[in-house]
Structures are given as structure tokens and as C-alpha cells.
mmCIF file of the C-alpha atoms, coordinates in Angstrom:
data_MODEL
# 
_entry.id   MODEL 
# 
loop_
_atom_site.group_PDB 
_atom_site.id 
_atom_site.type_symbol 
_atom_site.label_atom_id 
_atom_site.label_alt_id 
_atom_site.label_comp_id 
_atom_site.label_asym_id 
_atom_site.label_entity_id 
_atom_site.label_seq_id 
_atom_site.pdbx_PDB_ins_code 
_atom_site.Cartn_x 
_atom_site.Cartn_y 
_atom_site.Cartn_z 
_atom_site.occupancy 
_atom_site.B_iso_or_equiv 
_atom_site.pdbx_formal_charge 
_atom_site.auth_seq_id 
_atom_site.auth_comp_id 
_atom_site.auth_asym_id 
_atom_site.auth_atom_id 
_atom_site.pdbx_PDB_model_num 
ATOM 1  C CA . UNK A 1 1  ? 23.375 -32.011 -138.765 1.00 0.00 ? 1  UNK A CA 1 
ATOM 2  C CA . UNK A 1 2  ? 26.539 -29.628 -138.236 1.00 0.00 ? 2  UNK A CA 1 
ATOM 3  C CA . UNK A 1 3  ? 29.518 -30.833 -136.559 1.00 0.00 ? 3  UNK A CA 1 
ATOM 4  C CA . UNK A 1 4  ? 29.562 -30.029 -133.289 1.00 0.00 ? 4  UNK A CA 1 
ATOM 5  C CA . UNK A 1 5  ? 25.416 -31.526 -133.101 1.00 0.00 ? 5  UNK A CA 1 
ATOM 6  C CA . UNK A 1 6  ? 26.844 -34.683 -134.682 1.00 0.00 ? 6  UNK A CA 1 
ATOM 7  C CA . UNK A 1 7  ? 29.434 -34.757 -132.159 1.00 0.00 ? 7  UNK A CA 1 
ATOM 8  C CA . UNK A 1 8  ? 27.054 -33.972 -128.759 1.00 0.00 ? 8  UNK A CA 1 
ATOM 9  C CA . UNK A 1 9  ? 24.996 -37.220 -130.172 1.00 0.00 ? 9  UNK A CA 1 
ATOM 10 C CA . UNK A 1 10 ? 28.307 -39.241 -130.433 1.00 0.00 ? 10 UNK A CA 1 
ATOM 11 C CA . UNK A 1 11 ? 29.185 -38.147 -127.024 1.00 0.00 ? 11 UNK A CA 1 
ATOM 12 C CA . UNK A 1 12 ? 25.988 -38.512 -125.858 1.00 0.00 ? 12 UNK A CA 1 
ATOM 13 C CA . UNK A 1 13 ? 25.503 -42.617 -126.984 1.00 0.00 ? 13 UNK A CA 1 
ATOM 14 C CA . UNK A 1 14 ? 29.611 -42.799 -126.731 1.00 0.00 ? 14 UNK A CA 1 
ATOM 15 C CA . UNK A 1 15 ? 29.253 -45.559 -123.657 1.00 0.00 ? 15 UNK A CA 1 
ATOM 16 C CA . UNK A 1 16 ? 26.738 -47.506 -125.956 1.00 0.00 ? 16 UNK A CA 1 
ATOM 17 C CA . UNK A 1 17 ? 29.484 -48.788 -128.282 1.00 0.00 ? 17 UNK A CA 1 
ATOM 18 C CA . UNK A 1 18 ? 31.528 -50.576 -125.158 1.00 0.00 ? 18 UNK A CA 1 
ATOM 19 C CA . UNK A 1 19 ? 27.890 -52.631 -124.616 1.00 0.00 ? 19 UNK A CA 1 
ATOM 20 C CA . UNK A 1 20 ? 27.538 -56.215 -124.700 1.00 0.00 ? 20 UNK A CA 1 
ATOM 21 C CA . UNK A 1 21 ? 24.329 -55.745 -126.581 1.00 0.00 ? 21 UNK A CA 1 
ATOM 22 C CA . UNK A 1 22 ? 26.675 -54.265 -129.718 1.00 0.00 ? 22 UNK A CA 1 
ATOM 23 C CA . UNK A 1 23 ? 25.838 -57.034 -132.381 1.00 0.00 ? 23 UNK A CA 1 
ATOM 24 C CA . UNK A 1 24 ? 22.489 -58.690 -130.334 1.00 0.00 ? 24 UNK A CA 1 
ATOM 25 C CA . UNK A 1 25 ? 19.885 -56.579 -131.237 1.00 0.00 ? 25 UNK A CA 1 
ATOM 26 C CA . UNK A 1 26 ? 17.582 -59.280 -131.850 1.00 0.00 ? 26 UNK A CA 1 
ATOM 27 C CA . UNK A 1 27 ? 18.138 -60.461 -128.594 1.00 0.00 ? 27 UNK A CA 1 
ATOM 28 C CA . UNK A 1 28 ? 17.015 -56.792 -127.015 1.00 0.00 ? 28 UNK A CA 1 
ATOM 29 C CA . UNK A 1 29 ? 13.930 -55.981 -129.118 1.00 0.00 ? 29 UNK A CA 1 
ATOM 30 C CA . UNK A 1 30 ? 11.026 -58.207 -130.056 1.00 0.00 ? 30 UNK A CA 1 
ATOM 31 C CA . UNK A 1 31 ? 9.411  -58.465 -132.908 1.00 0.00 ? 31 UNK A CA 1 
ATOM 32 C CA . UNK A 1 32 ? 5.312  -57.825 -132.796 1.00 0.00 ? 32 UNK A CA 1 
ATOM 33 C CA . UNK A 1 33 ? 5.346  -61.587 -134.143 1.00 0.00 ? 33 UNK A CA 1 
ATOM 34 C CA . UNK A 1 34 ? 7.172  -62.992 -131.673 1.00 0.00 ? 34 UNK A CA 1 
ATOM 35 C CA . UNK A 1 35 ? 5.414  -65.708 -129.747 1.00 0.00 ? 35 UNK A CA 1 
ATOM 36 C CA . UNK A 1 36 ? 5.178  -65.209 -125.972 1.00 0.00 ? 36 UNK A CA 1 
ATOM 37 C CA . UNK A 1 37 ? 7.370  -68.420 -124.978 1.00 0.00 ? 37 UNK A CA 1 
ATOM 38 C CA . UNK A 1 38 ? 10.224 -66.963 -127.885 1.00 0.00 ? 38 UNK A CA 1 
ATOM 39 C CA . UNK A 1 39 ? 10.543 -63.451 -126.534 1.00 0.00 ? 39 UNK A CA 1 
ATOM 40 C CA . UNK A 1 40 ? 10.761 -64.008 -122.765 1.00 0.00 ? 40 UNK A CA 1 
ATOM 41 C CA . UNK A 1 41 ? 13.613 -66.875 -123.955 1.00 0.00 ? 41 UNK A CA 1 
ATOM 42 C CA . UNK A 1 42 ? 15.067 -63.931 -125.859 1.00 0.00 ? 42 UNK A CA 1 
ATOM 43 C CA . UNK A 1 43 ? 14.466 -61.522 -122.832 1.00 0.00 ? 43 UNK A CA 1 
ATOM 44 C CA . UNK A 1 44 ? 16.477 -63.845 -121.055 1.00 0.00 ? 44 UNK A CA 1 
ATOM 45 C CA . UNK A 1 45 ? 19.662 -64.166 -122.383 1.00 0.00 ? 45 UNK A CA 1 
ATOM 46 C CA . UNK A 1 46 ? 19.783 -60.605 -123.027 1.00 0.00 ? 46 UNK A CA 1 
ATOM 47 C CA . UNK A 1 47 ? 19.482 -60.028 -119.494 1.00 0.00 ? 47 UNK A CA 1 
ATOM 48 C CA . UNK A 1 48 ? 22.295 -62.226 -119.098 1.00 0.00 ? 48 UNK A CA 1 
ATOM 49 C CA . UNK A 1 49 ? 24.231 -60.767 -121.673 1.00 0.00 ? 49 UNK A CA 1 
ATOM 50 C CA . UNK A 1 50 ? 23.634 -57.437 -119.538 1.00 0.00 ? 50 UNK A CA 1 
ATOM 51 C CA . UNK A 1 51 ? 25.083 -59.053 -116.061 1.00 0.00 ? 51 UNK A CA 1 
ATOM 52 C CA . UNK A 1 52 ? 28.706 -58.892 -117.138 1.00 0.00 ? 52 UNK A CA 1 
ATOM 53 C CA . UNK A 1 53 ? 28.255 -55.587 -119.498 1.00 0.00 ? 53 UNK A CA 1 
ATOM 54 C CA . UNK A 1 54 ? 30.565 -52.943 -118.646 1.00 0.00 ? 54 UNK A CA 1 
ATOM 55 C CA . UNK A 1 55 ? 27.921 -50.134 -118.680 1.00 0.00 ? 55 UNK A CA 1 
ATOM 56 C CA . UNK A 1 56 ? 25.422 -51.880 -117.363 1.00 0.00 ? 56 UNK A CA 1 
ATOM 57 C CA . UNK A 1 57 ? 24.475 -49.288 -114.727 1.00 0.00 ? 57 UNK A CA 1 
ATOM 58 C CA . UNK A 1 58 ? 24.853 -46.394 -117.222 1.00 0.00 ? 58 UNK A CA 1 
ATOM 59 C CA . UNK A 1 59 ? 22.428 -47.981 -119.773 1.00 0.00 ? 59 UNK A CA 1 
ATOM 60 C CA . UNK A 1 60 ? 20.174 -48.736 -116.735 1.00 0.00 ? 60 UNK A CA 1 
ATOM 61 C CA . UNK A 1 61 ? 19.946 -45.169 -115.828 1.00 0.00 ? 61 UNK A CA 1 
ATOM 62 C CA . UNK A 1 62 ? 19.319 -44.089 -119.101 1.00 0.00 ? 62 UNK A CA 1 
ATOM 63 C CA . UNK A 1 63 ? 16.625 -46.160 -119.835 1.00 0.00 ? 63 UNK A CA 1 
ATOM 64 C CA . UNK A 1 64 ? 14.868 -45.120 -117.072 1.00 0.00 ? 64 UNK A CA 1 
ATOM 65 C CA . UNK A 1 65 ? 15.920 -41.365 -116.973 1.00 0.00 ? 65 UNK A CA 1 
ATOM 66 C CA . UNK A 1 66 ? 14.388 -41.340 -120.585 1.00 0.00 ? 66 UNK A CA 1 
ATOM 67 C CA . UNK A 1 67 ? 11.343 -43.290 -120.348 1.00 0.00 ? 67 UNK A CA 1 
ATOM 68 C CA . UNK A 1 68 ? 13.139 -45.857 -123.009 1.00 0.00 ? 68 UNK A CA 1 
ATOM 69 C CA . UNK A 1 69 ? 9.359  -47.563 -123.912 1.00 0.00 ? 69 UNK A CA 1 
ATOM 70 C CA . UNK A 1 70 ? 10.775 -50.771 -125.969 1.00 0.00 ? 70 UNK A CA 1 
ATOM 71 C CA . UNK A 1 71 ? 13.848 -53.560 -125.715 1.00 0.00 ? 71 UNK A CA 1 
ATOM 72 C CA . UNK A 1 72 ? 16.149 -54.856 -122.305 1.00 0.00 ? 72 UNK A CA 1 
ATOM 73 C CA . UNK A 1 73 ? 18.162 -52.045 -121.054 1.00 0.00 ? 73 UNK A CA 1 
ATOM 74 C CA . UNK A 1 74 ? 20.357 -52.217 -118.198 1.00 0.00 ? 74 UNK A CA 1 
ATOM 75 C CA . UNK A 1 75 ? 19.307 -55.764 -117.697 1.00 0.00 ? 75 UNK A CA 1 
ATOM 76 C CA . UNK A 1 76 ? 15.421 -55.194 -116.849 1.00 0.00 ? 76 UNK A CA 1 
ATOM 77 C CA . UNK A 1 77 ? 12.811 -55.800 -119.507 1.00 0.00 ? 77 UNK A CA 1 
ATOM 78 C CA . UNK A 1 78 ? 9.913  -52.327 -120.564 1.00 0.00 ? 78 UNK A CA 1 
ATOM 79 C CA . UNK A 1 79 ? 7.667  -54.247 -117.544 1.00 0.00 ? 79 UNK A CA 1 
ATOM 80 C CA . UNK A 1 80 ? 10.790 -54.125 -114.849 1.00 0.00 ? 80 UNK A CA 1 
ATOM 81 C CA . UNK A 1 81 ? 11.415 -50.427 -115.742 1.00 0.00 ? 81 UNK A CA 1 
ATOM 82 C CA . UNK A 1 82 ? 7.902  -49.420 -115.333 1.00 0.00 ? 82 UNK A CA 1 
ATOM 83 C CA . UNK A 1 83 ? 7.379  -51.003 -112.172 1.00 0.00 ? 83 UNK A CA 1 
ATOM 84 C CA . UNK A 1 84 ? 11.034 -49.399 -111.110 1.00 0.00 ? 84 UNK A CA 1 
ATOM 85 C CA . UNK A 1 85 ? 10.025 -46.086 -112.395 1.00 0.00 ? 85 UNK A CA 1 
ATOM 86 C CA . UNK A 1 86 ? 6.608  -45.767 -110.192 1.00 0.00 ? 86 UNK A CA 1 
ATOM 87 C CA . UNK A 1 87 ? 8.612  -46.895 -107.083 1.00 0.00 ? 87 UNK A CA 1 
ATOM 88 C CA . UNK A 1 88 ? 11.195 -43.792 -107.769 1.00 0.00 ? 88 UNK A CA 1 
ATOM 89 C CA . UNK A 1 89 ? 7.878  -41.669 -108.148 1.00 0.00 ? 89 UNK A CA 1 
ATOM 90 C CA . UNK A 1 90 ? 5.906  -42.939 -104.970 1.00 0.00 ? 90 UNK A CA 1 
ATOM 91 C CA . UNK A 1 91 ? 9.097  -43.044 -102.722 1.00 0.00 ? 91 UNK A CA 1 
# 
């Protein structure tokens, strides 16, 4: 990757470093082997990690602007941005 492409994706993902997901990962993705009762505990306190996250709205947005498939983003879990996502399509 040249420079200036290495720079666009730094720019790009530049809000992601002020997140207060930076360090929680395994709080935003599950693991296939999670049980059920485990990952919506998990789900959880992400989401509450999210309420007081600086760039909560700009994560938001670009999970949903980008389809993000996997993980909390912007405090809603894949199921809340679906359901989201076919409200903005049907009006």
C-alpha cells in the first residue's frame, strides 16, 4: 500500500481510535462458541460502554452506511441495525 492509500485508510478509521471500544473487543464481537446467555451479557455492557463514547453517532452511521454484518456498533447489536436499516429503506 503506497503512502497516500495508507493514509486515506488512517483518515478514514481516524475517529475509531478516540472509541470506548479501543481495548474491548471481546466485549463487541462474539465468538461462534459463545453461549446465548454469555453474549447478550457481553452485548450489554458494550452497549453501555457505547452510551458515553465520544463517537458514538459517527460509529453508528458507519455501521449502518456500510452494512457492518458482525459486533455492537454505535451502541445497537447486527439485529438492531438490521431492523434500523429496513425502516430507512421502507420510510
Amino acid at each position: 500500500m503506497n503512502e497516500t492509500a495508507s493514509t486515506a485508510v488512517h483518515d478514514r478509521w481516524a475517529w475509531a481510535d478516540r472509541g470506548n471500544c479501543v481495548g474491548h473487543q471481546d466485549l463487541f464481537y462474539n465468538d461462534d462458541h459463545d453461549l446465548k446467555g454469555e453474549r447478550r451479557k457481553n452485548e450489554e455492557l458494550a452497549k453501555q460502554l457505547c452510551q458515553t463514547c465520544p463517537v458514538l453517532e459517527r460509529c453508528r452511521r458507519y455501521a449502518v452506511e456500510e452494512r457492518e454484518l458482525y459486533g455492537v456498533w454505535g451502541g445497537m447489536t447486527e439485529l438492531e441495525r438490521h431492523k434500523m436499516a429496513g425502516r430507512l429503506r421502507t420510510g
